[in-house]
N, C-alpha and C positions, 0 to 999 in steps of 0.2 A: 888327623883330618876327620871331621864326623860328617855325613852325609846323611841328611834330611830329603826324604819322599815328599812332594808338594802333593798334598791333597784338594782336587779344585774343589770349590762352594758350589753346593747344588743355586743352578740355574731357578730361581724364582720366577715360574712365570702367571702371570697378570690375568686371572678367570675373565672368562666373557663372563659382564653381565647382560642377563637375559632379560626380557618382560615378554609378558605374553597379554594378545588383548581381545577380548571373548566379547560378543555382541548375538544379546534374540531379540527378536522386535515384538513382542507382546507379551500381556500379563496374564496367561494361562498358565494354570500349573504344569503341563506339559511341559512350554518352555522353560518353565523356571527348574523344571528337572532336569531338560537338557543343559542347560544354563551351567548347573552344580557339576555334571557330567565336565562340561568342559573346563571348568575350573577344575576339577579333581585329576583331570587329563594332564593340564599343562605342567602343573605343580609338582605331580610324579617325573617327567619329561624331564624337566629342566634338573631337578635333583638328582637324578640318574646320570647326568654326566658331572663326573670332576672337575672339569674345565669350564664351566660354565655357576657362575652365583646367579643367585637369584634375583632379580630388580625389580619386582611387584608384578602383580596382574590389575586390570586394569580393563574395566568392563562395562557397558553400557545394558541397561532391562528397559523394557518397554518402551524403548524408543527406534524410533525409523534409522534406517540405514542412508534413505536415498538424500538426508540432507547432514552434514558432516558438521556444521556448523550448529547443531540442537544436541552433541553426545557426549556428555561432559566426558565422559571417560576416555575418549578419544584423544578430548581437550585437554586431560590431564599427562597423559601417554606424551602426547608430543610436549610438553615443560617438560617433563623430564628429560628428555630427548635432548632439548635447548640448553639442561641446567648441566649435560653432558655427564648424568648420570646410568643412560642405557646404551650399550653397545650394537646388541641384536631384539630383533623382535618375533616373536610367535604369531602366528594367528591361524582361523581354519580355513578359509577359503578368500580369494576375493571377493565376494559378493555380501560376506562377513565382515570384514574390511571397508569397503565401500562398494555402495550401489551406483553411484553416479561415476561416469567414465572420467571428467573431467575433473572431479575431485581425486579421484584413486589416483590419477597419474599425476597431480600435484602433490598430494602427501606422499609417494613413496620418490618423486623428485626433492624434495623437499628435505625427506631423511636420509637420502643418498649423498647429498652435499653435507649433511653430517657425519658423514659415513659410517652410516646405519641402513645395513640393510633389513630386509623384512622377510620370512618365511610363508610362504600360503603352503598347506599341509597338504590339503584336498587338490590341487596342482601341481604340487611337487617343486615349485618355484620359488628359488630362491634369487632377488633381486640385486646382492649384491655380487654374485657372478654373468648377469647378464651381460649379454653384449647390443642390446639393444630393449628400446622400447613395446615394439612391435608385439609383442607375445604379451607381453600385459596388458598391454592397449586393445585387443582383442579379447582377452578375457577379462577385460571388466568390461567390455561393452556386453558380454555376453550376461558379467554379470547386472548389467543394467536391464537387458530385456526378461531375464528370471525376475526382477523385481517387478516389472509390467508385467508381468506374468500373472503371475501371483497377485498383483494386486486387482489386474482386470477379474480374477476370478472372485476374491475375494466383494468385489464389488456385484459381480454376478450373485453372491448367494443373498451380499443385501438386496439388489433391484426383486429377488424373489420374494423374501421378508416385506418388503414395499408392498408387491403386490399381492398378497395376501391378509396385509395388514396387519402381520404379527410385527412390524420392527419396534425393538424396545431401544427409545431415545438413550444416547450416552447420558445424555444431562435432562433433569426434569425440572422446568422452570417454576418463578417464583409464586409460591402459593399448593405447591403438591410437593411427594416425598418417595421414594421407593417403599413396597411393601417385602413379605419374605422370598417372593417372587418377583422381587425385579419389576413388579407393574406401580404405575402410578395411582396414587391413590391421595385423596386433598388435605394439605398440612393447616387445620382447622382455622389458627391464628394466622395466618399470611393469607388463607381464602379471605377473614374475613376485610384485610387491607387491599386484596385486588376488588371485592366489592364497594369496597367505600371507593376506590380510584372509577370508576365504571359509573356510582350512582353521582360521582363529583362531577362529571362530564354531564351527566344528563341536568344537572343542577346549574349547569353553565359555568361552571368553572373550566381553566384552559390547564395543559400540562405543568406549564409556570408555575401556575398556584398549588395547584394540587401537590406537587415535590414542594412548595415550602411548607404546606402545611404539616405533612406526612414530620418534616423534619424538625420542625417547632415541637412534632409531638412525640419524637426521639425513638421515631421507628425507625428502625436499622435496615439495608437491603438484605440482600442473603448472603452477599459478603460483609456485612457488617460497613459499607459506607454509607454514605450522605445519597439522598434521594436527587436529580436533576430532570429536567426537561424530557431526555432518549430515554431515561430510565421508565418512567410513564408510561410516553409513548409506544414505549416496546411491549407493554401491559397489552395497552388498550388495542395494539393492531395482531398480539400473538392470539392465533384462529384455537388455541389448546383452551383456551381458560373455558368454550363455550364445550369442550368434549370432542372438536374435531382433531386431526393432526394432517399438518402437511410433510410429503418426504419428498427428498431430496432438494432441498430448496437453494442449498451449496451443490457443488461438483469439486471434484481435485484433476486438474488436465494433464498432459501427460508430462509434463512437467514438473509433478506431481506439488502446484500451486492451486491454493484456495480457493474459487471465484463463484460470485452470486450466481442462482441459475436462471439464464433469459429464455429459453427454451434449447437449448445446447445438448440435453441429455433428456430422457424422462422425470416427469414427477407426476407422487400422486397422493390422491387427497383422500382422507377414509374419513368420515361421517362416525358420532357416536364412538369413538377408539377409546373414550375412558369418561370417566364421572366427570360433570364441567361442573364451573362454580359460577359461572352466569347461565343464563338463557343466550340461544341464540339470537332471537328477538331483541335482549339489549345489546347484544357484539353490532347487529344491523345496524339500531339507531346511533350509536356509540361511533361507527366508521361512518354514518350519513353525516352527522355533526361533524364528524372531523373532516371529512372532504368541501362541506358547507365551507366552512374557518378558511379552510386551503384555499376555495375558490375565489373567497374573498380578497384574502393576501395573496391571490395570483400563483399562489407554489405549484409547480408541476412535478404530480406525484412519480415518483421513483429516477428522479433526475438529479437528486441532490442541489438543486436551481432553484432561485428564489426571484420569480421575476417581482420587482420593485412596484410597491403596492402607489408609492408617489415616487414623483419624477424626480425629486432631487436627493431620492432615499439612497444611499449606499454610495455617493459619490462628491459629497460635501468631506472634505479633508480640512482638518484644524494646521492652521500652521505653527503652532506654536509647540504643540505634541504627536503631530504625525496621525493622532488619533481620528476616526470619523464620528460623524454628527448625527445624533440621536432626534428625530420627528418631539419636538413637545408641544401641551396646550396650556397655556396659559389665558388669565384673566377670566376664568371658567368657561372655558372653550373661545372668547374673543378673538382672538390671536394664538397666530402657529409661528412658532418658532421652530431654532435648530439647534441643540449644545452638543459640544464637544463630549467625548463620553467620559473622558478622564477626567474634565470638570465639573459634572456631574457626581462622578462617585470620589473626585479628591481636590479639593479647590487650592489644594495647597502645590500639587503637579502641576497643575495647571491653570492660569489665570484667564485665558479664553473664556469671555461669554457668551453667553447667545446673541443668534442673528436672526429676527424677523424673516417670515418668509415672503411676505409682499415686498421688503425691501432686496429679497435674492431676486426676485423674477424681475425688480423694475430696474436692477441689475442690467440683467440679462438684453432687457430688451432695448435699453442703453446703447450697451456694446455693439447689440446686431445694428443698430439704425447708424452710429458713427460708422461701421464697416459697410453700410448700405451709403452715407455720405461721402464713403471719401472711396469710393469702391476704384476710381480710375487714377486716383494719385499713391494708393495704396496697395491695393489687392493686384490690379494689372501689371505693373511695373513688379511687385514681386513674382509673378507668374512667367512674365519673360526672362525674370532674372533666372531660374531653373532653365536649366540646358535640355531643351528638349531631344537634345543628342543624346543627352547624359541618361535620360530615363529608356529613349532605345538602346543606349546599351545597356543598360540593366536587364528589360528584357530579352534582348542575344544573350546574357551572361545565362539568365534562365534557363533558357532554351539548352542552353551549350551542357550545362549544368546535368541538365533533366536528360538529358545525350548520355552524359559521363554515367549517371546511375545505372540506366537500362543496359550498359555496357558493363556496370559490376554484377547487375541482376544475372545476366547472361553466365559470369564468367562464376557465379556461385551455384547456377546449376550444371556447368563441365564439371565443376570439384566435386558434386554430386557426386554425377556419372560415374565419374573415374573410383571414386573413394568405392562405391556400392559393387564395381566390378574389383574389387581389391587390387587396382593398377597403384594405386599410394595408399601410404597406412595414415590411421586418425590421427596422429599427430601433426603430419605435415598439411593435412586435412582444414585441422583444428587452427593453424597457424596463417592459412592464407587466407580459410575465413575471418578469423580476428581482423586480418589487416585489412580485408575488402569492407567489413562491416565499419571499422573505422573509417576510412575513407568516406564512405556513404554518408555517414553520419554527420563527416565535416563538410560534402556536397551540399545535406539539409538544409545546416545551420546558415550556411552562404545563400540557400534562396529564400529562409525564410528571413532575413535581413533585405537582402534587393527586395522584397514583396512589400516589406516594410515601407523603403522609400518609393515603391511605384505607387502604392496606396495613400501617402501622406501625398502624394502631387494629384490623383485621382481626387480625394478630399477637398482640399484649394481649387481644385473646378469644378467641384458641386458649387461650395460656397463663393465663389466668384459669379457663376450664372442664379443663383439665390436672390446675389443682393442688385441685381439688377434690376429693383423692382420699388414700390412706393415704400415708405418709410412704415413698422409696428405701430401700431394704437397699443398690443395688450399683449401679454403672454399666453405664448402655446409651448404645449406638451410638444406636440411634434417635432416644431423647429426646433427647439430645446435640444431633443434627443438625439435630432437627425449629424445635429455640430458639436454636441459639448461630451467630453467623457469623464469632466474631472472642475469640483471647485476647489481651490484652496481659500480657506481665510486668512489673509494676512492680518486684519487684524479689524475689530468692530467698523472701521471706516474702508477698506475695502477689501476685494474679494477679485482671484484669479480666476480667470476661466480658462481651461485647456480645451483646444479646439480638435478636430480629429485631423484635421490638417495638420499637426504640428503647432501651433501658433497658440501662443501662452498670453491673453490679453486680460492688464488689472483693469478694473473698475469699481470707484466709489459705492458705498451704500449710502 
């Protein structure tokens, strides 16, 4: 009988794979030494244990921490995560990781249903032994206010630079160039196309022309595209080209979001800050002219508003392409017409032709005189036919409505209270605010619909007591304005008119 020793097979076990994912926020050499620092850190780390492979590093340079969504490397870190090639993760702190609370506690939710946990170094936290939220959630908020931190200071040493007039621009627009010093200084060939854009203006040419001529003449911008209309204009209204500079004319809130500055923060304006490539004398007449133009076409400056230089400008709709209708003159100024714009530049989209303007308004004033004739078989009978119950209850729903808010308003600064005195942690925080903001939101939308319908019956008795009166000789602008919001052209032979009442009436041309 021979008796054989069973010898067992060494047990194979399965290395963590590791990655680790390193994050500075700026392009100084500084950081970019800490940067290496931290790569040369993880690298040794993870190779010093046995049990542990390697699964990349994975890094973001010069980019913000507070938005998660701008770090490719982050963005890369979590695919692989998903392609379930990373077991564990490295990193050095949470504020490294993420600066916004709200995001940190989604990404490490997120890789915990992977079951992936993460490491912060500088906290000693590791997430895939927690038994709770709470402790992270606290230290990323903390590390959100290190980022306000930091950033309010950082913005302290520019408002100083501001006011003393040394800030040197990120970006130095078109027409100058940096010198060995970081100052601007004028890039010869683009000065001299901001000059021609400047004496085009005084020549009477408008922004329009000025980009296509630029473009016929195969000047390129400073990115190398096609000149337009904003392009110009952002010439002719930047205060730099005459040697002045404005600062701060952006802010970043604490949101850390973009926004124009209306007077929200400081700005300030320094005189003589670099060589100009006009006079200020032409910048003056150059923005007289342009405001001239504006006042003409009615624009209100810094409104983004275009109030309509004629009455039936921007509310003439084609029915046949959805398109709106372009002001034209024809028979060398004779007659005003109106075309569709896509018939204009493609007659093949669109078969819509013009429509006279003395036949839109004798239109119009058609319409109003039938609705001034038939005002007591038509207009009154449909005004009793509205339930005037029905519009008080619209307004009780209001009312009730605007109740329910004031009641979530309330109930969002207890959650305050409570959250600031650490009685509940930010996530439960985070979670009853979501729902009350919800709610709110669906509250709105409901009165901004009843306001719809109280207003469409508000409307119908403007125009009920209107046409209580003698029949049109002629067209006015007013009436026009005060009833109609909308033409359609159905087709060369007639034209809708949408009333503000509601009330959609065709009539012949």
């Amino acid at each position: 009988m021979k008796v054989s020793k069973i010898v067992p097979k060494p047990i194979e076990t399965k290395k963590l794979r590791v990655a680790a994912y390193c994050r500075v926020s700026t392009d100084s050499d500084e950081q970019q030494n800490s940067f290496e620092t931290q790569k040369a850190h993880y690298e040794a780390w993870i190779k010093i244990h046995d049990d542990w492979e390697f699964a990349g590093l994975f890094y973001d340079f010069g980019v913000t921490g507070t938005k998660t969504e701008h770090r490719d490397g982050l963005q890369n870190l979590l695919l692989e995560c998903k392609a379930g090639r990373i077991d564990y993760i490295l990193t050095k702190s949470v504020s490294r990781f993420s600066r916004n609370t709200a995001d940190c506690i989604s990404l490490v939710r997120e890789l915990l249903d992977m079951n992936i946990p993460i490491y912060f170094e500088k906290e000693n936290i590791d997430t895939g032994s927690m038994e709770s939220e709470l402790v992270l959630s606290i230290l990323s908020s903390m590390a959100q206010d290190e980022s306000r931190s930091i950033s309010e200071n950082n913005k302290w040493a520019i408002r100083q630079r501001y006011e003393k007039g040394t800030y040197k621009f990120s970006y130095v627009p078109y027409g100058y160039i940096r010198d060995d010093e970081s100052f601007m200084v004028i890039n010869p060939e683009e000065a001299d196309t901001v000059r021609f854009i400047y004496q085009s203006v005084l020549n009477g040419y408008g922004s329009d022309k000025i980009a296509k001529i630029l473009n016929e003449r195969h000047i390129p911008t400073r990115k190398g595209g096609k000149w337009t209309n904003s392009t110009v204009r952002d010439i002719l209204t930047n205060e730099k080209y005459y040697g002045a500079a404005a600062f701060q004319k952006t802010y970043t809130d604490e949101n850390f979001h973009r926004k124009k500055n209306y007077g929200e923060v400081d700005s300030y304006f320094v005189e003589d800050h670099h060589e100009p490539i006009i006079s200020k004398a032409v910048f003056e007449r150059v923005k007289e002219i342009m405001e001239q133009r504006a006042s003409e076409k009615r624009i209100i400056s810094g409104s983004d508003k275009y109030q309509q230089r004629y009455v039936f400008s921007g509310i003439i709709f084609c029915g046949e392409c959805g398109d709106k209708f372009r002001r034209k003159i024809h028979d060398s100024g004779k007659e005003i017409a109106w075309s569709c714009n896509t018939h204009i530049q493609n007659k093949d989209k669109c078969s819509m032709k013009y429509i006279r303007d003395d036949m839109l308004k004798a239109a119009f004033v058609t319409m109003m005189n039938k609705l001034i004739y038939s005002r007591k078989q038509l207009l009154l009978p449909l005004y009793e036919s509205i339930s005037i119950q029905g519009c008080d209850e619209s307004i009780n729903r209001i009312h009730c409505l605007q109740g329910e808010l004031q009641k979530l308003s309330a109930k969002k600064d207890t959650l305050r209270k409570l959250r600031a005195q650490d009685i509940i942690d930010s996530v439960v925080f985070n979670q009853e605010i979501n729902f009350i903001d919800t709610q709110a939101a669906e509250y709105r939308t409901e009165i901004t619909n009843l306001c719809g319908e109280t207003k469409d019956f508000s409307e119908l008795n403007n125009l009920i007591c209107f046409t209580d009166r003698e029949m049109l000789t002629e067209f006015n602008d007013e009436i026009f304005e005060k009833f109609v919001i909308k033409i359609v052209i159905i087709n060369r032979n007639c034209a809708e008119f949408h009333l503000r009442c509601g009330l959609k009436i065709k009539e012949a041309l």
